[in-house]
Backbone as JSON Lines, residues from 0, in Angstrom:
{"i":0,"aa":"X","n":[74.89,193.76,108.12],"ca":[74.19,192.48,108.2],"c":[74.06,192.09,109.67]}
{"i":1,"aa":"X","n":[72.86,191.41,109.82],"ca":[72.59,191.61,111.84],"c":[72.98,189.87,111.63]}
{"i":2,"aa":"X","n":[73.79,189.77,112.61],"ca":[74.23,188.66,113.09],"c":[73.55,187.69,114.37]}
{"i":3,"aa":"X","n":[72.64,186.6,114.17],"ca":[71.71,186.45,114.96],"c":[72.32,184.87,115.59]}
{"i":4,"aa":"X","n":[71.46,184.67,117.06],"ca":[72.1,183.11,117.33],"c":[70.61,183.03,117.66]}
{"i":5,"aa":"X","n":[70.81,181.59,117.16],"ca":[69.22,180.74,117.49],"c":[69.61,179.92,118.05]}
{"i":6,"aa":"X","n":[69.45,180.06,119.67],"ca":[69.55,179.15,121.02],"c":[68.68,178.2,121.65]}
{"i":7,"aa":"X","n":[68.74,176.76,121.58],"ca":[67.6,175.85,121.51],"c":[68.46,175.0,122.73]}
{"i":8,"aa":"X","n":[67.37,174.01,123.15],"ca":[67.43,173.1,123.39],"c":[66.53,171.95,123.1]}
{"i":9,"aa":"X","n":[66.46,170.88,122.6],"ca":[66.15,170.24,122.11],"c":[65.67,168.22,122.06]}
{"i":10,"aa":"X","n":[64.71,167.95,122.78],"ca":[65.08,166.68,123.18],"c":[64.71,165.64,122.15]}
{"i":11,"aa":"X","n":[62.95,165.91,121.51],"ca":[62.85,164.85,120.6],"c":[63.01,165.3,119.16]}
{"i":12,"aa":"X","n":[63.75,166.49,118.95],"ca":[63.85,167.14,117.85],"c":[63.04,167.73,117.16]}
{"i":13,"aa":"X","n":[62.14,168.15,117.52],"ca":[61.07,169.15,117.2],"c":[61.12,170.59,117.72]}
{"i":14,"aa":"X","n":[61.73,171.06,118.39],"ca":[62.29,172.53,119.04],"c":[63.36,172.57,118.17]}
{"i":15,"aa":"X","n":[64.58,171.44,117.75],"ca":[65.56,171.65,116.53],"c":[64.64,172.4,115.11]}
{"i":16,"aa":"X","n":[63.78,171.35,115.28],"ca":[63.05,171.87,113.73],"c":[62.59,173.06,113.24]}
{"i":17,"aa":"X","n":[62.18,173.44,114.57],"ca":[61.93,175.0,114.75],"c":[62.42,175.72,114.46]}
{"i":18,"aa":"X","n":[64.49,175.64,115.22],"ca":[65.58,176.4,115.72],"c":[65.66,176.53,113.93]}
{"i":19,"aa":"X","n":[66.02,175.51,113.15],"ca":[66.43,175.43,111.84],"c":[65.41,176.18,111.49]}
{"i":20,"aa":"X","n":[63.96,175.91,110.99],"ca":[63.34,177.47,110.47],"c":[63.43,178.32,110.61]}
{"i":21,"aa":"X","n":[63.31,178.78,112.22],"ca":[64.2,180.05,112.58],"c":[65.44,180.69,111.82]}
{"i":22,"aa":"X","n":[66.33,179.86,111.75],"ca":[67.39,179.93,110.85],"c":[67.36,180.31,109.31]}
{"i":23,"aa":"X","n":[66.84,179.47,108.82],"ca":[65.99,179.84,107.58],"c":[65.21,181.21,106.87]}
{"i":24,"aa":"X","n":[64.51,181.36,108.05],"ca":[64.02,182.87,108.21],"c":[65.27,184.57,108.44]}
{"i":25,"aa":"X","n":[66.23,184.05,109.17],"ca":[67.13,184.6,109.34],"c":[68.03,185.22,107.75]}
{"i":26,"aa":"X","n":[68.3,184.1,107.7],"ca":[69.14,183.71,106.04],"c":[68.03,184.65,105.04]}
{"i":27,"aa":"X","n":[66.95,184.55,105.08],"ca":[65.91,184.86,104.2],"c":[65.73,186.25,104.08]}
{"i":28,"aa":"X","n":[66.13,186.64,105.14],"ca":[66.06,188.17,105.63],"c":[67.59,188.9,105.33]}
{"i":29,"aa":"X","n":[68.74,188.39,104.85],"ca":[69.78,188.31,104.28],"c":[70.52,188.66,105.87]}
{"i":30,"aa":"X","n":[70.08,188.08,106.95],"ca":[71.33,187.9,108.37],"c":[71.99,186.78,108.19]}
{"i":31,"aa":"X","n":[72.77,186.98,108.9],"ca":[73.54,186.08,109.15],"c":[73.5,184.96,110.46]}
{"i":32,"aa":"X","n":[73.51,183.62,110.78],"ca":[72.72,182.72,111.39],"c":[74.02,182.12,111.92]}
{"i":33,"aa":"X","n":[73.56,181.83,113.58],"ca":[74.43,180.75,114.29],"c":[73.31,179.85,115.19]}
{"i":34,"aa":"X","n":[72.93,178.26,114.8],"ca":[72.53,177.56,115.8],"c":[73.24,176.86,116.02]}
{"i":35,"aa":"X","n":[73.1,176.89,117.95],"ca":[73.76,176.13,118.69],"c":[72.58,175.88,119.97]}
{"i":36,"aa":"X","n":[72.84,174.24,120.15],"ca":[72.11,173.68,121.06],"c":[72.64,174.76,122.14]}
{"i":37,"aa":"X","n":[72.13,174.95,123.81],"ca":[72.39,175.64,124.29],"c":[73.54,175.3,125.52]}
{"i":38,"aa":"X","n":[73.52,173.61,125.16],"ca":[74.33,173.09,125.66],"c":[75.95,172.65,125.25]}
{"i":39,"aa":"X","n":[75.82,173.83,123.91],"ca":[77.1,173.76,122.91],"c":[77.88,175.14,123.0]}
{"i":40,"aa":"X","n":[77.11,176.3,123.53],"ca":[77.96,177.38,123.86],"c":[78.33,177.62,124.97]}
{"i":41,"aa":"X","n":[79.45,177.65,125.0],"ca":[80.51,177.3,125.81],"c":[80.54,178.56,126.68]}
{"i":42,"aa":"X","n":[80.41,180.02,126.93],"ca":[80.55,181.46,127.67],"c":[79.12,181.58,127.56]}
{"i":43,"aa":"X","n":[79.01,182.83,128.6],"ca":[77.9,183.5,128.46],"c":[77.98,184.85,127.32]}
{"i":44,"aa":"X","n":[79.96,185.03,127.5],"ca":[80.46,186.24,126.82],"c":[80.08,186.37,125.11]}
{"i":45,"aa":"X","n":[79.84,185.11,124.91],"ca":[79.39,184.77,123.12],"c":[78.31,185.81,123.17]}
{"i":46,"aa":"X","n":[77.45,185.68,123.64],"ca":[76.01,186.53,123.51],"c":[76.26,187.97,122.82]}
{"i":47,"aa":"X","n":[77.14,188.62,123.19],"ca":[77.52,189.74,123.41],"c":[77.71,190.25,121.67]}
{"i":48,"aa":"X","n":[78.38,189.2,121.03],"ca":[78.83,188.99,119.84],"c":[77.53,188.94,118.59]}
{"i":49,"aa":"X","n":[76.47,189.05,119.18],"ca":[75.38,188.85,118.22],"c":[74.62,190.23,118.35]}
{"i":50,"aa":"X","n":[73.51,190.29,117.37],"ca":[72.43,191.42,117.27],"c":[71.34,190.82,117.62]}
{"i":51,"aa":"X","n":[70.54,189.85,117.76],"ca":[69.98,189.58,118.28],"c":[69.51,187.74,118.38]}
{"i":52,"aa":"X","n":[69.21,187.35,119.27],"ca":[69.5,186.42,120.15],"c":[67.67,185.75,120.0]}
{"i":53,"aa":"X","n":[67.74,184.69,119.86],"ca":[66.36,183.74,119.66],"c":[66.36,182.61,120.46]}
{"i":54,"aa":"X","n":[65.7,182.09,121.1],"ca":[65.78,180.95,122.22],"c":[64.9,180.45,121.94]}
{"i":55,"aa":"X","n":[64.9,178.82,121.75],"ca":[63.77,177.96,121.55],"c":[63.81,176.65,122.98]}
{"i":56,"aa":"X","n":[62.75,176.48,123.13],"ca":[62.76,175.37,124.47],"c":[61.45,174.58,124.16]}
{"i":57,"aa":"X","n":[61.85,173.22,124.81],"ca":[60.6,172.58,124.92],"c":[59.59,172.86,126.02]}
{"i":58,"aa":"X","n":[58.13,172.76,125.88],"ca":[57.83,173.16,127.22],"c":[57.25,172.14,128.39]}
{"i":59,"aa":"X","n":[58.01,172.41,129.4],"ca":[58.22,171.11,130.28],"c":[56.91,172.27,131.54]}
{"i":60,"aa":"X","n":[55.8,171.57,132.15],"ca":[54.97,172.4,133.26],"c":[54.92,173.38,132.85]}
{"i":61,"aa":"X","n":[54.93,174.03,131.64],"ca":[54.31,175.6,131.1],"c":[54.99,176.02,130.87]}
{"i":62,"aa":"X","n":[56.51,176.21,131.35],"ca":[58.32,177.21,131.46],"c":[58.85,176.54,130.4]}
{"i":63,"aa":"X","n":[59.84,176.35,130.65],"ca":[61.43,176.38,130.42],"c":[61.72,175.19,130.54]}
{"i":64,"aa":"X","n":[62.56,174.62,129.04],"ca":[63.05,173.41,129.97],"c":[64.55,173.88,130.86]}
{"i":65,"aa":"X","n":[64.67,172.46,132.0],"ca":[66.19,173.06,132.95],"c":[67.2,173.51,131.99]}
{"i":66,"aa":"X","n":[67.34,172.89,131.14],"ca":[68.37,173.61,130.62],"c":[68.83,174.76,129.83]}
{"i":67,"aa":"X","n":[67.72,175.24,129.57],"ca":[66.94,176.66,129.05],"c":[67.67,177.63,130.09]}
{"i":68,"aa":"X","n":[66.6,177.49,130.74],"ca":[66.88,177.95,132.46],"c":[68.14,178.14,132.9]}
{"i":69,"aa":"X","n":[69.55,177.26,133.11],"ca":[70.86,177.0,133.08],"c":[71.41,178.27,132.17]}
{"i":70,"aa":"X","n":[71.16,177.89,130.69],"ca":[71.36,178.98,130.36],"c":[71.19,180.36,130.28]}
{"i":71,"aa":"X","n":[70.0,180.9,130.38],"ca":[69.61,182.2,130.8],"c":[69.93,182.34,132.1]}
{"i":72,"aa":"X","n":[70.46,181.84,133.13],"ca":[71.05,182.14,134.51],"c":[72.68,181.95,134.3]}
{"i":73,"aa":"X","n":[73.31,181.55,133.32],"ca":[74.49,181.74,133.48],"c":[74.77,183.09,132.45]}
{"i":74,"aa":"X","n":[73.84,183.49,131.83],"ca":[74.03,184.76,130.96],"c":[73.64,186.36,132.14]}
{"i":75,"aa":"X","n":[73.67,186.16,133.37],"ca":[73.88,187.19,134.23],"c":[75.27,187.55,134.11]}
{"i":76,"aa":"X","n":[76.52,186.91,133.92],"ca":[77.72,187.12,133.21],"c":[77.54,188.32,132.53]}
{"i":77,"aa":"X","n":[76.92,188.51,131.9],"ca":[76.98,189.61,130.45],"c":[75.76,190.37,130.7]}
{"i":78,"aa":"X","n":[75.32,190.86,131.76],"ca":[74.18,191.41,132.2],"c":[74.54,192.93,131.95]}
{"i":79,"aa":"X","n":[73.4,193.64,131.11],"ca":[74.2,195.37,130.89],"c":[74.58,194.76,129.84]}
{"i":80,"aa":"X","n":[75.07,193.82,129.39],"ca":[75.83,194.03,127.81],"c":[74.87,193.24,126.65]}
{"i":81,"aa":"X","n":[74.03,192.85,127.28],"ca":[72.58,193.05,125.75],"c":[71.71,193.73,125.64]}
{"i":82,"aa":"X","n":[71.63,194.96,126.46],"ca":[70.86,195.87,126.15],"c":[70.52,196.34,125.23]}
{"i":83,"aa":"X","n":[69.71,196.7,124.54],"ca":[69.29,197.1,123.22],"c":[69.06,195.73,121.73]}
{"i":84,"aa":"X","n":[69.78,194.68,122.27],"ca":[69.58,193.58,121.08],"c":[68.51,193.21,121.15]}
{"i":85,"aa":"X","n":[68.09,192.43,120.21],"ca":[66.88,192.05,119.73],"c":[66.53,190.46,120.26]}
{"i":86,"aa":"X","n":[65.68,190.36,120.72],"ca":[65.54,189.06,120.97],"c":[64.25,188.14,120.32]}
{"i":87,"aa":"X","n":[63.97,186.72,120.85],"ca":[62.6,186.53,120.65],"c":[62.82,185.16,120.84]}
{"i":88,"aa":"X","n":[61.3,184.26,120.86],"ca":[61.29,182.45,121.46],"c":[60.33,181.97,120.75]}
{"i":89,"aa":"X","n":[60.53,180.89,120.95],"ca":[59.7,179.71,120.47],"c":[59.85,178.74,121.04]}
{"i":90,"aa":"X","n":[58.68,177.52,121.18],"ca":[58.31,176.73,122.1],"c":[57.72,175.37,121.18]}
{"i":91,"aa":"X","n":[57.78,174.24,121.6],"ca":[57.42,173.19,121.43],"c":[56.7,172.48,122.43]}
{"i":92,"aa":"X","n":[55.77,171.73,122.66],"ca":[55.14,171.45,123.33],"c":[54.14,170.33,123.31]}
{"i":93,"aa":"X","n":[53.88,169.09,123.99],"ca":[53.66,167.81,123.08],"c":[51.78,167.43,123.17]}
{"i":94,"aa":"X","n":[51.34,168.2,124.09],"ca":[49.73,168.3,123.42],"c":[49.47,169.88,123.46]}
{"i":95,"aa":"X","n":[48.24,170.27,122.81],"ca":[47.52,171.13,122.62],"c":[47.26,172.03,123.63]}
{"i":96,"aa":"X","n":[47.5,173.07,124.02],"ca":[46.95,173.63,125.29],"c":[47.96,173.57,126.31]}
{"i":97,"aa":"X","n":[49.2,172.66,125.82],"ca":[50.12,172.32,127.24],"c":[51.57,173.43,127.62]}
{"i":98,"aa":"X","n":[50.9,174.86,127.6],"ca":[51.7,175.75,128.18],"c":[52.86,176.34,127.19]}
{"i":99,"aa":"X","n":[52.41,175.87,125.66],"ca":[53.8,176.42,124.84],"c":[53.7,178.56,124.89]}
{"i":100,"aa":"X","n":[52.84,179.06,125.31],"ca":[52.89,180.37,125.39],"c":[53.16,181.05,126.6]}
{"i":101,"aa":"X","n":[52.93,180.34,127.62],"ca":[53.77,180.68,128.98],"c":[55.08,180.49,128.91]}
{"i":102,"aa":"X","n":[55.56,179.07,128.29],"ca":[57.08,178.85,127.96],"c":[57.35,180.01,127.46]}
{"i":103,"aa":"X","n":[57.22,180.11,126.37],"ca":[57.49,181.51,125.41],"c":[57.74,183.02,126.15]}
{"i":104,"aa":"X","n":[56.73,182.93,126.91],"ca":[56.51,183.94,127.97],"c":[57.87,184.39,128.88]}
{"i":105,"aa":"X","n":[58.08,183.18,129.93],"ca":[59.39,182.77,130.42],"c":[60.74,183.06,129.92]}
{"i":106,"aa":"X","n":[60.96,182.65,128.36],"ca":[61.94,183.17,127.99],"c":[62.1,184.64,127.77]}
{"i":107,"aa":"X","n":[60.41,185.14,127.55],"ca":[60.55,186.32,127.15],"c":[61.07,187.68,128.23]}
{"i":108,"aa":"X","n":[60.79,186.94,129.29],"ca":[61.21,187.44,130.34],"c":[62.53,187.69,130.94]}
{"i":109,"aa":"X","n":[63.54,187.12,130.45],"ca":[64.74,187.07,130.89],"c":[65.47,187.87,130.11]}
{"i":110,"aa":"X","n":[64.5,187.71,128.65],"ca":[65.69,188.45,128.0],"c":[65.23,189.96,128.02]}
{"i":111,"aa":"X","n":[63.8,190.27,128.4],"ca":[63.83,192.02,129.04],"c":[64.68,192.11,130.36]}
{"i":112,"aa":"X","n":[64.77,191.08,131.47],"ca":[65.58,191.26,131.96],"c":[66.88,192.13,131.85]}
{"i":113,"aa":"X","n":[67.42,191.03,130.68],"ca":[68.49,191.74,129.8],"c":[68.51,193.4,129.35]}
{"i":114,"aa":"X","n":[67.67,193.74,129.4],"ca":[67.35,195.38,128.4],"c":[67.58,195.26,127.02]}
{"i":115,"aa":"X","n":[66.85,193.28,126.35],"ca":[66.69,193.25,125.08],"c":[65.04,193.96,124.39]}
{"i":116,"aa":"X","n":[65.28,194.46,123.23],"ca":[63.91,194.53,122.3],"c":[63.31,193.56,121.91]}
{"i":117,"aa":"X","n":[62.23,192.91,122.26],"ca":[61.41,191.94,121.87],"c":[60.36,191.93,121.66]}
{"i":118,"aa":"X","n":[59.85,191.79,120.03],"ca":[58.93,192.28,119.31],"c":[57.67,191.18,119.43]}
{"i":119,"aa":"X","n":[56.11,191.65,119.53],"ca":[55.09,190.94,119.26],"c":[54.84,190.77,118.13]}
{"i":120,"aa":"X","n":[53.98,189.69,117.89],"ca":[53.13,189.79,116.61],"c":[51.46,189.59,116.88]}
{"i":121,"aa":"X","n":[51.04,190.6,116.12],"ca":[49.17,191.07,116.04],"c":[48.56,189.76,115.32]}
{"i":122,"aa":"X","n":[49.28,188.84,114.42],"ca":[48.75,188.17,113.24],"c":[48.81,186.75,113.47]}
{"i":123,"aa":"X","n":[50.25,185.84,114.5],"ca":[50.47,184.8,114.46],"c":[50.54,184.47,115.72]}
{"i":124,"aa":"X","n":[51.14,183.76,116.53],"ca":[51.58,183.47,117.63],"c":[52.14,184.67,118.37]}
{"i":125,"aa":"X","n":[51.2,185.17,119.79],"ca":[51.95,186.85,119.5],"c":[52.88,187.0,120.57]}
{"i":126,"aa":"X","n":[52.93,185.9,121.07],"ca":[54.82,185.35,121.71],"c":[55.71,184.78,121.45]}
{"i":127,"aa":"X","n":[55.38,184.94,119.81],"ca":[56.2,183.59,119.3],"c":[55.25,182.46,118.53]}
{"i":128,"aa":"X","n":[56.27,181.59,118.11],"ca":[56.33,180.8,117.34],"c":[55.61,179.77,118.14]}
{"i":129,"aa":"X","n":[54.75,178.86,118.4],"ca":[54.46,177.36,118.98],"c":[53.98,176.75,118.5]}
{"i":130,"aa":"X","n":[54.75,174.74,118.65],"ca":[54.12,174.08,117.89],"c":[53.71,173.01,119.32]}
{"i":131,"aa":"X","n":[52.45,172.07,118.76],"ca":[52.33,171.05,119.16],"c":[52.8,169.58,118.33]}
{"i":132,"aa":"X","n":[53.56,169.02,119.54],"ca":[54.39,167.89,118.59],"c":[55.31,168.06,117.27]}
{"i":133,"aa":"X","n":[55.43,167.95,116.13],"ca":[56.4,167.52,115.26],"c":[55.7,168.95,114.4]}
{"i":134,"aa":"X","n":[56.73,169.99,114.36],"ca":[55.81,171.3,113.43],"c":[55.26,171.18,112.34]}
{"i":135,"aa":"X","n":[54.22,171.46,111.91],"ca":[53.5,171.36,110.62],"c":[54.19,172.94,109.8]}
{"i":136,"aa":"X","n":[53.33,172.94,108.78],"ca":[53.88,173.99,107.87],"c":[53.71,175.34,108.58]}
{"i":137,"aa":"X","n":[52.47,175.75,109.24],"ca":[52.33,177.08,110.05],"c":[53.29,176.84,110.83]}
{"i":138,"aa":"X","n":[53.26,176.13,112.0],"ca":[54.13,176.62,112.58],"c":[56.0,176.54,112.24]}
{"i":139,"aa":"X","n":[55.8,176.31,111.2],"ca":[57.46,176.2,110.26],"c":[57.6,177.69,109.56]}
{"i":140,"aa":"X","n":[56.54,177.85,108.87],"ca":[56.25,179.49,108.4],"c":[56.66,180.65,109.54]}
{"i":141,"aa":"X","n":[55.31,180.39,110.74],"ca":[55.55,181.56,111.68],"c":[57.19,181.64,112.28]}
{"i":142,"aa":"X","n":[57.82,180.48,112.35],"ca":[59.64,180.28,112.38],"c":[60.48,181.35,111.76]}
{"i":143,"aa":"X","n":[59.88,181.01,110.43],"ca":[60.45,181.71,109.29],"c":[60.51,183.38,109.86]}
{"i":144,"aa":"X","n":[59.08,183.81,109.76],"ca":[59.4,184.66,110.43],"c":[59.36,185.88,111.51]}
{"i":145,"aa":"X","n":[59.51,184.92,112.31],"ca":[60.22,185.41,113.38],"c":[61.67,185.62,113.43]}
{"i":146,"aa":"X","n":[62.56,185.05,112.54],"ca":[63.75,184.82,111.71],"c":[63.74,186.33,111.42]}
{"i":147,"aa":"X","n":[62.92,186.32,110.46],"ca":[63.21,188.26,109.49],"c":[63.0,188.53,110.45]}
{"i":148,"aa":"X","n":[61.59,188.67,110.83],"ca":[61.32,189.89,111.86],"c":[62.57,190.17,112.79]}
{"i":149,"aa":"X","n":[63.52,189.65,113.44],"ca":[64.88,189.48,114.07],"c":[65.43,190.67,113.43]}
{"i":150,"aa":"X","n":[65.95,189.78,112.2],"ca":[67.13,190.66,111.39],"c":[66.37,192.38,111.31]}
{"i":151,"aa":"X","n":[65.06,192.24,110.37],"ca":[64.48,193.8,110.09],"c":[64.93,194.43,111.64]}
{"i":152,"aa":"X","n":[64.48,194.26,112.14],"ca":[64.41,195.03,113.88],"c":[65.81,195.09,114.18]}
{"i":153,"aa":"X","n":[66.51,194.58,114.41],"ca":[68.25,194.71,114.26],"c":[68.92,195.5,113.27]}
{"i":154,"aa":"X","n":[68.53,195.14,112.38],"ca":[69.13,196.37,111.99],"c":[68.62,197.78,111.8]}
{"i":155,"aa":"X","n":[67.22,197.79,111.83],"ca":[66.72,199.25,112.29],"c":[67.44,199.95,113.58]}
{"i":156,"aa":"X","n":[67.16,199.13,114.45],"ca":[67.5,199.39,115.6],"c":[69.43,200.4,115.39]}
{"i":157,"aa":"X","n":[70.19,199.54,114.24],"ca":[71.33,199.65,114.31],"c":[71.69,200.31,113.36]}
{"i":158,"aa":"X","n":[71.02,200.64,112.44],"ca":[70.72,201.81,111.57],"c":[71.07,203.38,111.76]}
């Protein structure tokens, strides 16, 4: 069973809403699920402990919010030791057009950094998950899964 953390940060609770579908999707896919704001895990060494790793942020100027950021710079700690896990993001973002796929982008970047696997999609959001404002049902669905898609790929990978 691939053991996944869905890493958010979260201000007006709409990147939560996400993190929780995410979650959902996870569960659905029969993994096993840890969300934690990103300001609730305490090491960088936790990371290490999962199969693959999901980051959600709001998007603040197109990126990352700071504390996104904070965290993926204190996870150089454990650098070399996520190689091969699975990763993936999602973004929130409060009008239309306002950079939730560059955000996405950003995260996606750190965690190849990492020497994580991080899968596209041809069909939905193909960096991920993004919503504008408060998620509607698509973008609660594409959550979902990005969730499986996690687990399937983890455990292939670990297969």
């Amino acid at each position: 069973m691939a053991k996944v953390l869905v890493a958010y940060f979260s201000k007006s609770g709409n990147t939560k809403s996400m993190a929780e579908a995410v979650g959902e999707g996870v569960k659905q896919a029969g993994g096993e699920v840890e969300l934690k704001s990103v300001g609730d895990i305490q090491s960088p060494a936790e990371l290490v402990n999962y199969d693959g790793i999901i980051v959600g942020s709001p998007t603040y100027y197109g990126i990352m919010a700071a504390q996104v950021k904070e965290f993926l710079d204190k996870s150089i700690k454990v650098h070399e030791q996520l190689e091969g896990k699975v990763g993936g993001a999602f973004s929130s973002c409060g009008i239309e057009g306002g950079g939730s796929e560059t955000t996405n982008i950003s995260i996606i970047q750190a965690l190849l950094v990492h020497g994580m696997v991080v899968p596209g999609f041809s069909s939905t959001g193909h960096f991920g998950p993004v919503s504008t404002g408060k998620p509607d049902q698509r973008a609660i669905e594409e959550c979902k899964k990005l969730g499986q898609r996690i687990v399937d790929l983890a455990e292939k990978l670990s297969g």
